[in-house]
N, C-alpha and C positions, 0 to 999 in steps of 0.2 A: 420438626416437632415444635409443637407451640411450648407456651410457660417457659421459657429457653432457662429462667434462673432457677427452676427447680429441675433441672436434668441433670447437672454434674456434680457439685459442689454443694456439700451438706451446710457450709457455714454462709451460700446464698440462697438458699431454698425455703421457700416460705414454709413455719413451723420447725425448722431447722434439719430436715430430711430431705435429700434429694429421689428421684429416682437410679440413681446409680447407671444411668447411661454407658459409661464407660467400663464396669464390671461387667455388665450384662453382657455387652458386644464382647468384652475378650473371652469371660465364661462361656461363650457360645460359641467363638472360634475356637479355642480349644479342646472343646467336644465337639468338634465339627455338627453344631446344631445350628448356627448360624454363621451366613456370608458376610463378606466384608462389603461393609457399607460404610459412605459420608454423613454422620450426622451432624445434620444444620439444628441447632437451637435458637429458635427468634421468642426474646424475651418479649413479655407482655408490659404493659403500662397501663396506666388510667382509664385508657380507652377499652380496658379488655371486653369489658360486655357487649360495648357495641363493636368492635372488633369480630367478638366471635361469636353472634349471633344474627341467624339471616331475616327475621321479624324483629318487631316493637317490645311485643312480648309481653307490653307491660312495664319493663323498667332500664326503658332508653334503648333497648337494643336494636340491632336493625344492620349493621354494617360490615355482615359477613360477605358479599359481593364483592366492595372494592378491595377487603383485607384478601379475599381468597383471590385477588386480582393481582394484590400485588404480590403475594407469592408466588403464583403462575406464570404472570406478564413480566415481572424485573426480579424477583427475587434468585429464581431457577434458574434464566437466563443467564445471570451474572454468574451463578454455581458451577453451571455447565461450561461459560466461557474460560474462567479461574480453574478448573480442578476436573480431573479426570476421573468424568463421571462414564455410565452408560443412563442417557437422557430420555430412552422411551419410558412410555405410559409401565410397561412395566415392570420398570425399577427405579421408578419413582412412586416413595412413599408420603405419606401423609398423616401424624397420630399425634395424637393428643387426648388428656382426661377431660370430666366435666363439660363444661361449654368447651372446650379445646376438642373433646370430641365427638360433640356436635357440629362445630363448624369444618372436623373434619369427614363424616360423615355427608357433609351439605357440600363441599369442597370436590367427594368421588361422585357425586350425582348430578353435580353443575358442570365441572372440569373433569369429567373422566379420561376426555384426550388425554390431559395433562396426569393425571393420577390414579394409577393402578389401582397400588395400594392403599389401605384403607387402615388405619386403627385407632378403635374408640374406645378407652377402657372409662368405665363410667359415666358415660356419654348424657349430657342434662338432657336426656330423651324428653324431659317432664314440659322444655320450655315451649310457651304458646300453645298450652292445649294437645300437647305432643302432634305438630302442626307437623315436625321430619317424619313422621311416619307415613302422612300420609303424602307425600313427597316423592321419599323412597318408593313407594306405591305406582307413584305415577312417572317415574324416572324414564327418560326414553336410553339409559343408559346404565350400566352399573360396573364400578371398578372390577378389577379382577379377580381380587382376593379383599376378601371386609374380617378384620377383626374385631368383635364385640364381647366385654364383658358388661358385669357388673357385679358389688358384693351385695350387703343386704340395701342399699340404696335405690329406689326407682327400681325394682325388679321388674315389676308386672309390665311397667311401660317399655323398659327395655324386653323387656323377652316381646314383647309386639312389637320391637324394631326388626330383632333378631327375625319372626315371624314373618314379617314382611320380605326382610331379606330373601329367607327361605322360598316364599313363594314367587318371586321372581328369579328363582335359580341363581343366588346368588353365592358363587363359591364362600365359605361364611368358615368362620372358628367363633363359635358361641362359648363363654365361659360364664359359668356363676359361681361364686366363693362363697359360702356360708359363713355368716360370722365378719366377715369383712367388709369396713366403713370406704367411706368415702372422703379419703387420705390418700398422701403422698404413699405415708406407709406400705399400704397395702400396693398400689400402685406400680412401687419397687418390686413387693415380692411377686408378681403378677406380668414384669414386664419383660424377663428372660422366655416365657411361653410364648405372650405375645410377635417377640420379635425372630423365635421361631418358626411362626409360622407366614410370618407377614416376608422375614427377608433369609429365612433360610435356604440351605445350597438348594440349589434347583438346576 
């Protein structure tokens, strides 16, 4: 999961709200809605825009390749050697918000060897002209399972990710919140759904 400082920890979470990673996972095991999974959190830095964007875009982005490189190539790698994972494509996830899930998004259509799962909850669908859409479109591949929401944020352009999804058969969990920004907030309350369906028992 990208933004790694806003996943656990409300007093390092930008805006001072985490997504509560760790409630969601035990609330989820103990309504058996969701499996046990290793969550890796990799914080962001300076770099994050061009980190997590696969064009220009307009404002410096550009260097989601080698970042989704190196999550693939050495990050996983080293996970799988260290910790007793199950390393196929699919149970290995990928999710992140905003540009976090966009570049996860860009991450199951480049690397889908590598990555089943998919989750984009408010996904910067908007960036370069919503240039992933037409991407996704032309995928010669697509994860397993895509989760996408979004709340009143970029609706229209994400519901034409979603839309594209769809017409390329792609196993999909579409969410729209009414009313809900594009916050950590919201993101939290949205994130026990998500990771039901992205890593529940199966």
């Amino acid at each position: 999961m990208h933004d790694g400082q806003n996943l656990f920890h409300d007093d390092e979470a930008f805006a001072g709200v985490s997504w509560d990673v760790e409630g969601a996972m035990d609330g989820g095991a103990a309504d058996a809605l969701i499996g046990e999974a290793i969550v890796v959190g990799i914080d962001n830095d300076a770099d994050r825009i061009w980190e997590y964007t696969p064009t220009d875009g307009g404002y410096g982005g550009g260097g989601a390749d080698a970042y989704v490189g190196f999550v693939a190539d050495e990050l996983k790698p080293a996970i799988d050697r260290d910790f007793h994972t199950l390393p196929d494509r699919d149970h290995t996830a990928i999710v992140g918000s905003s540009l976090g899930g966009l570049v996860s998004i860009y991450a199951g259509i480049t690397r889908a060897d590598t990555f089943g799962v998919v989750g984009a909850l408010s996904p910067s669908t908007w960036w370069d002209g919503t240039w992933i859409i037409a991407r996704v479109s032309a995928a010669a591949t697509l994860p397993g399972r895509i989760y996408v929401d979004s709340g009143d944020d970029d609706r229209d352009d994400t519901a034409r990710l979603a839309d594209a999804l769809r017409t390329r058969g792609a196993n999909l969990d579409y969410v729209v919140a009414p009313g809900q920004q594009h916050s950590e907030v919201y993101w939290r309350r949205r994130l026990p759904g998500a990771l039901a369906f992205l890593v529940g028992p199966r």
